[in-house]
C-alpha positions, 0 to 999 in steps of 0.5 A: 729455676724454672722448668718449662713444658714442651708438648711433644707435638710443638717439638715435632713442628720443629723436627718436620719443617725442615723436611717439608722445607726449600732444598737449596736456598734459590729455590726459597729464594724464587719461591718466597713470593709465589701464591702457592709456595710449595707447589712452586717448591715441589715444581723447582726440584721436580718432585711431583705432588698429589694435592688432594681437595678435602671439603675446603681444604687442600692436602698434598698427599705426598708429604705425610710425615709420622711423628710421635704416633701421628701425622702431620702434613701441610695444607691450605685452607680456602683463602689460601692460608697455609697451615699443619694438619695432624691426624692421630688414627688410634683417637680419631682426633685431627688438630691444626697450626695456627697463624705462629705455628702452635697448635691449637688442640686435638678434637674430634671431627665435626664436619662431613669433611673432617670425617671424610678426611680422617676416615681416608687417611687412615685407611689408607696408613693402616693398609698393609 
């Protein structure tokens, strides 16, 4: 018998993605060939969005979600590709999804924007 090992960040992928996903199923429907998927999501159910450029990243702000101790939140790179970002505050250490949804490994920052992404929001999840 074989015992397999889930990390508890590729498990909170599966618990966020329906939180983050199309409502009802016209609007994934409609929303499946458009550039920018969740804006047109977001734009079909009325929710606003507060997309914020960090270096060449775009992070809606809106839809942080906290699982297992760390944040996790849709964002686009520069080309356009979607991926999940987390932030864990108390390490200071970010990681990203790749193309099949795996993450790829808690780091360090390493670029002004990474800092500056890590510094913003966790000043702003540890204000009261």
């Amino acid at each position: 018998m074989r015992l397999f090992f889930i990390p508890p960040l590729l498990l909170s992928i599966t618990s966020i993605v329906p939180l983050l996903a199309a409502p009802n199923p016209a609007t994934n429907e409609i929303c499946q060939a458009a550039k920018d998927y969740w804006g047109c999501v977001r734009a079909m159910d009325g929710i606003s969005s507060e997309l914020r450029q960090i270096g060449p990243l775009q992070v809606d702000w809106s839809v942080w979600r906290k699982v297992n101790g760390s944040y996790i939140v849709p964002a686009f790179n520069s080309s356009g590709n979607g991926f999940y970002l987390a932030i864990n505050c108390s390490r200071g250490k970010i990681n990203v999804s790749g193309r099949e949804g795996v993450w790829k490994g808690w780091n360090s920052p390493v670029k002004g924007f990474e800092y500056e992404l890590v510094e913003e929001f966790c000043d702003q999840a540890n204000s009261p």
